[in-house]
N, C-alpha and C positions, 0 to 999 in steps of 0.2 A: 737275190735281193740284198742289196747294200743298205744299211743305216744309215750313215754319212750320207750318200744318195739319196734315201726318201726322206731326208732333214732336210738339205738344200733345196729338194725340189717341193717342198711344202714352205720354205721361204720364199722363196719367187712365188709360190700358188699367191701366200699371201700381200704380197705385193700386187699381185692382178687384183685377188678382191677387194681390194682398197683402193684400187685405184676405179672402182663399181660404182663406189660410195658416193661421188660426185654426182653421178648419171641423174639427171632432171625427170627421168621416169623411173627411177629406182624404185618408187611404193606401188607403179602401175600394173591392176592386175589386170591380166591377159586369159581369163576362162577357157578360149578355145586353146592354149599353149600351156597352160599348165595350170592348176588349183591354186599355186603362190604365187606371189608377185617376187620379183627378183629381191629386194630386202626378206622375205620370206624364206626364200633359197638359204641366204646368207648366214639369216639369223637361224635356221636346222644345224648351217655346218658348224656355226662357232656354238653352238646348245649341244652337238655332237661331242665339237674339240673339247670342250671343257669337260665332256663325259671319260673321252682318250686322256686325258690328261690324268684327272683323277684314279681311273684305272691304273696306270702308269706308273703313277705314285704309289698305290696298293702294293703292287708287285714288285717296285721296288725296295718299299718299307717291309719287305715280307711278307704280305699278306696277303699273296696269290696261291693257288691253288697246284696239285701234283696231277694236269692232265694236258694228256697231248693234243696240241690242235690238230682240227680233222683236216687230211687231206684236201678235200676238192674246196676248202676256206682258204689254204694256202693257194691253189691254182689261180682261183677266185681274185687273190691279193695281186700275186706275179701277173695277170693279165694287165691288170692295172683297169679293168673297165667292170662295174657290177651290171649284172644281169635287169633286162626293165622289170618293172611290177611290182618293185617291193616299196609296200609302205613303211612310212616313218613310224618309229613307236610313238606314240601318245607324247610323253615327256620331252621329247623333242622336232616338236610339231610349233612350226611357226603361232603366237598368239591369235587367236580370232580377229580381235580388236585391231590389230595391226603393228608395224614395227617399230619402234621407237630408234631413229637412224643414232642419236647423241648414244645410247643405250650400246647400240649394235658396231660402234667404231670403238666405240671401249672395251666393249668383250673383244673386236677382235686384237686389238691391240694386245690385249692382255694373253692373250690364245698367241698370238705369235711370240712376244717376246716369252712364255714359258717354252713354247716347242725350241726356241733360239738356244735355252740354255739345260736344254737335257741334254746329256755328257753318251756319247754311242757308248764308249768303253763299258761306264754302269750298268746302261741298258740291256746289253748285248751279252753279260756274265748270268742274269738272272732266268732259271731255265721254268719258272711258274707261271702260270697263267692265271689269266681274268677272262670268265666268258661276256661272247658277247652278244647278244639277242638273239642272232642269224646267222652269226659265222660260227658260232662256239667259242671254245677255247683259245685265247690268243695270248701270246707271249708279248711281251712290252717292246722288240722290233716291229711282231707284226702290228700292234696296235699303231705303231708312227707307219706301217705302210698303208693302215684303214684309212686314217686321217688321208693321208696323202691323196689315195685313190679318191676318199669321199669328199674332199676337197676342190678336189678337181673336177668329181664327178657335177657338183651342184655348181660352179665357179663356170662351168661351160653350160649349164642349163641358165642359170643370172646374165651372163653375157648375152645368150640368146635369145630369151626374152629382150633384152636390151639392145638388140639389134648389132652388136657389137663383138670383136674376135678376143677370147679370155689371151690374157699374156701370160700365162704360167707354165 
């Protein structure tokens, strides 16, 4: 697993989900294809990223913890693909009411130009972790390869809904 690699390819991710944002069915929900509608997809990964982010920042500010991530969480990462069936936690669970798209191009904006300008070199000295719901324990690399992976996970289920091939 390269940093510099799961940066780049979480810039391009974002590039495909913005380029979502347009899509004339982007709030349509689809019941028999999934419980969200593709703004819904979008708006878990950028309520996610903002979660990676801050963890990120913890651990880089010192204030991560002395434990090892578990094995089959790193497998889990290096696959690049998560297992089906897991639900989203609560706290980042698309709103009931629906998506607010002005709302949801701003966080991602904001979600990308942070991931743009986290430094590997920093990232990649700091050997503490931040757990994280399901994976455990992750180091502030693996956290930019959760993004990544969860990125891409939801950014190919939003296209699909949307009848359409993710560019990322």
């Amino acid at each position: 697993m390269n940093l510099q690699d799961d940066l780049a390819a979480l810039a391009d991710r974002y590039q495909s989900i913005t380029a979502l944002l347009a899509h004339p069915d982007l709030h349509t929900l689809r019941p028999e294809r999934s419980g969200w509608s593709a703004a819904g997809h979008l708006w878990h990964t950028e309520a996610s990223a903002t979660s990676v982010l801050m963890a990120i920042a913890r651990i880089v500010g010192g204030r991560g913890e002395a434990a090892e991530p578990d094995p089959q969480a790193i497998a889990v990462l290096a696959q690049g693909v998560f297992p089906p069936g897991r639900q989203a936690p609560e706290g980042v669970r698309p709103p009931a009411d629906g998506v607010d798209g002005e709302a949801l191009a701003a966080k991602l904006a904001r979600n990308a130009a942070a991931f743009a300008r986290l430094e590997p070199a920093a990232l990649g000295t700091v050997p503490t972790t931040l757990p994280h719901p399901a994976l455990g324990p992750l180091t502030a690399p693996l956290w930019v390869r959760f993004a990544r992976v969860h990125a891409a996970h939801h950014d190919t289920i939003a296209a699909g809904l949307l009848g359409v091939s993710p560019h990322g």
